[in-house]
C-alpha positions in Angstrom: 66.0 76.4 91.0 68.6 75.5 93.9 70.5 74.0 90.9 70.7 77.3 89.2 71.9 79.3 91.7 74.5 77.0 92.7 75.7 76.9 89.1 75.5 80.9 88.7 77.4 81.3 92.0 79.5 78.9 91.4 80.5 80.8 87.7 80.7 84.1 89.9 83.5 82.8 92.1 85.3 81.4 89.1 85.1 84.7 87.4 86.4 86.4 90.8 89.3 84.1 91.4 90.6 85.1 87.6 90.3 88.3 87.9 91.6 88.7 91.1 94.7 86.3 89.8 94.6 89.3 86.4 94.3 92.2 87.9 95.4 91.8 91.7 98.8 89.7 90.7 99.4 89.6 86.9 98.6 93.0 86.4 100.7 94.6 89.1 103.4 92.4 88.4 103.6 93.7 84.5 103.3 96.9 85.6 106.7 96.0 87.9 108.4 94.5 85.2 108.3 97.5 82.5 109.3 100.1 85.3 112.5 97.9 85.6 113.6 98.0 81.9 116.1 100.4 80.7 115.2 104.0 80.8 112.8 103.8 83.0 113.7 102.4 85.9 114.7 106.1 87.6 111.5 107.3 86.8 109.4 105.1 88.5 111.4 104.9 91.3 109.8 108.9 91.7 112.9 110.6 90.0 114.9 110.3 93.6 117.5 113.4 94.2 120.8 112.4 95.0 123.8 114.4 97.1 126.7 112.5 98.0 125.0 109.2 97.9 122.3 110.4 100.1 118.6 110.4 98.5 117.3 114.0 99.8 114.5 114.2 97.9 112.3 114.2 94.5 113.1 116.0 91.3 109.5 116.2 90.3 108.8 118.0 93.9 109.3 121.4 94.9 109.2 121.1 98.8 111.1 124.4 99.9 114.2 124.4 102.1 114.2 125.4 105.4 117.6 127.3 106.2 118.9 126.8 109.6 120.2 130.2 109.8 117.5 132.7 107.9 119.8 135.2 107.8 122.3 132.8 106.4 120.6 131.4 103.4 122.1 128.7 100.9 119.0 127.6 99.0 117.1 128.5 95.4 113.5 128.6 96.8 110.3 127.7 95.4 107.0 129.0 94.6 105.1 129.6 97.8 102.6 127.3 98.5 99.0 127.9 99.9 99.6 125.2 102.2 102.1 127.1 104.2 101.2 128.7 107.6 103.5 132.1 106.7 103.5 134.2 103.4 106.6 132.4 102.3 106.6 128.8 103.7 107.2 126.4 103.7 104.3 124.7 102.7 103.3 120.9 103.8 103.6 118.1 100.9 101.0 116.1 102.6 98.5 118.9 101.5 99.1 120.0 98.2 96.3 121.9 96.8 96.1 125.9 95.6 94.1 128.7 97.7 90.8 128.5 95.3 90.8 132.1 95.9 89.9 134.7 93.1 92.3 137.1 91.5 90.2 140.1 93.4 90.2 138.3 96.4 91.4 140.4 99.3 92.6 137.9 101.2 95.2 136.8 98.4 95.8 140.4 97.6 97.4 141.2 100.8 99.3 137.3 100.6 100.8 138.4 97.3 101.9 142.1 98.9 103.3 140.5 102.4 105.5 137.4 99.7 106.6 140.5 97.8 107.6 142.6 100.6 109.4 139.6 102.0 111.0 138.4 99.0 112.6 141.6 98.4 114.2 141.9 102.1 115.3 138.3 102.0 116.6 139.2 98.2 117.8 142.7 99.0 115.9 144.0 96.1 113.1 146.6 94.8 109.6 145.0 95.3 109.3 145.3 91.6 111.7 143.4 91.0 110.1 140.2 92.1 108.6 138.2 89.6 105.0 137.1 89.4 105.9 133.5 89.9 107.6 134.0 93.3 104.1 135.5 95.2 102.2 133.6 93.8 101.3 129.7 94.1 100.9 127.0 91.9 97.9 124.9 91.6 99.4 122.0 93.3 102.0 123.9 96.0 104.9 121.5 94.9 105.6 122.9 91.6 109.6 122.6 91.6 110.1 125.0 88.5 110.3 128.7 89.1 110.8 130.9 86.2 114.7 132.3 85.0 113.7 135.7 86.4 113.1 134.3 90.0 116.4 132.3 89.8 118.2 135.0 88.6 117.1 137.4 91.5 118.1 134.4 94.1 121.4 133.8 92.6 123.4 136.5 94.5 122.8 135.9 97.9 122.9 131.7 96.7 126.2 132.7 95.5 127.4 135.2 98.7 126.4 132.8 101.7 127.4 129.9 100.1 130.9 131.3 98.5 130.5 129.9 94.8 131.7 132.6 92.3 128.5 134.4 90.9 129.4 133.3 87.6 129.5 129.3 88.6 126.2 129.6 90.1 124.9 131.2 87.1 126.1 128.0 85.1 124.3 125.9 87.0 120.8 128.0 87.3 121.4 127.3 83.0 122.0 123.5 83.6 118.9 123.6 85.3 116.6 125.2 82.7 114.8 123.5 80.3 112.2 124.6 77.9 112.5 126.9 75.3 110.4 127.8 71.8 106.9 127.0 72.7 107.5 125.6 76.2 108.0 128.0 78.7 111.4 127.9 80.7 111.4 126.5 83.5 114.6 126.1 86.0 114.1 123.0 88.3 114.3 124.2 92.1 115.4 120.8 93.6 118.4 119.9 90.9 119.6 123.1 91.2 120.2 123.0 94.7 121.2 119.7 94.6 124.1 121.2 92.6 124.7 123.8 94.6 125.4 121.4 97.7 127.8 119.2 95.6 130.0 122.2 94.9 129.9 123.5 98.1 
């Protein structure tokens, strides 16, 4: 009996040292090794965002700028998130995560009036001019596309405070859209800022 239970624990450990050498070294280590081949290396690095040599961020995350000056405002902004403590942001990338609150819910109805009535000052706009996408969030509150509606209605402040021709910032809200037939359009928020800054 003592005999058996020595042998059976003693298989046990042997099975949890090799796995432990599989899957808590050789695995991870594989795993390394194909993020460093060609192609792929950027992407598993998190897609970093680089300005002048500086990393300042992640393409694949739509955290929305803060300007200094809010009457002064440089940055493409983007969907609100339900994280955020106002009706506009910005949100906190520690807690991504939508409202869970229903279409009819009163509490999101008067959200989605007080983004719209907001959006518009900060826009200088009609209130039905803003587009669905700005006043309302996305499921995770770090979505960095908006859609080519909401860009377009940010590009002429974008190009009055931070003195690009409105044509040259419409060039680079294009370079920043992807999608197209049967994939929505999308125009990625933290490239397209990122561009901005360069040519600033």
């Amino acid at each position: 009996m003592f005999k058996t239970l020595l042998r059976q624990a003693g298989t046990g450990i042997r099975a949890l040292l090799v796995f432990t050498v599989l899957l808590g070294l050789g695995y991870p280590l594989a795993v390394w090794g194909v993020s460093r081949s060609p192609g792929l290396h950027e992407h598993a690095e998190g897609s970093p965002l680089v300005v002048r040599g500086q990393v300042v961020g992640s393409e694949l995350i739509g955290v929305d700028p803060v300007p200094a000056d809010p009457a002064r405002d440089p940055y493409f902004h983007t969907r609100p998130s339900a994280s955020a403590v106002g009706p506009l942001g910005p949100g906190d990338p520690a807690t991504s995560g939508g409202s869970n609150l229903s279409a009819d819910n009163p509490q999101l109805l008067a959200a989605v009036r007080e983004r719209r009535a907001a959006i518009a000052a900060r826009e200088g706009a009609a209130p039905r001019a803003v587009p669905v996408d700005a006043v309302t969030a996305s499921a995770s509150g770090l979505d960095p596309g908006i859609s080519p509606a909401y860009a377009e209605l940010q590009a002429p402040r974008v190009a009055r405070v931070t003195g690009l021709p409105p044509s040259e910032v419409r060039l680079l809200i294009a370079q920043a859209t992807s999608g197209g037939g049967l994939a929505e359009r999308t125009v990625a928020v933290p490239a397209l800022n990122a561009a901005v800054a360069e040519r600033r």
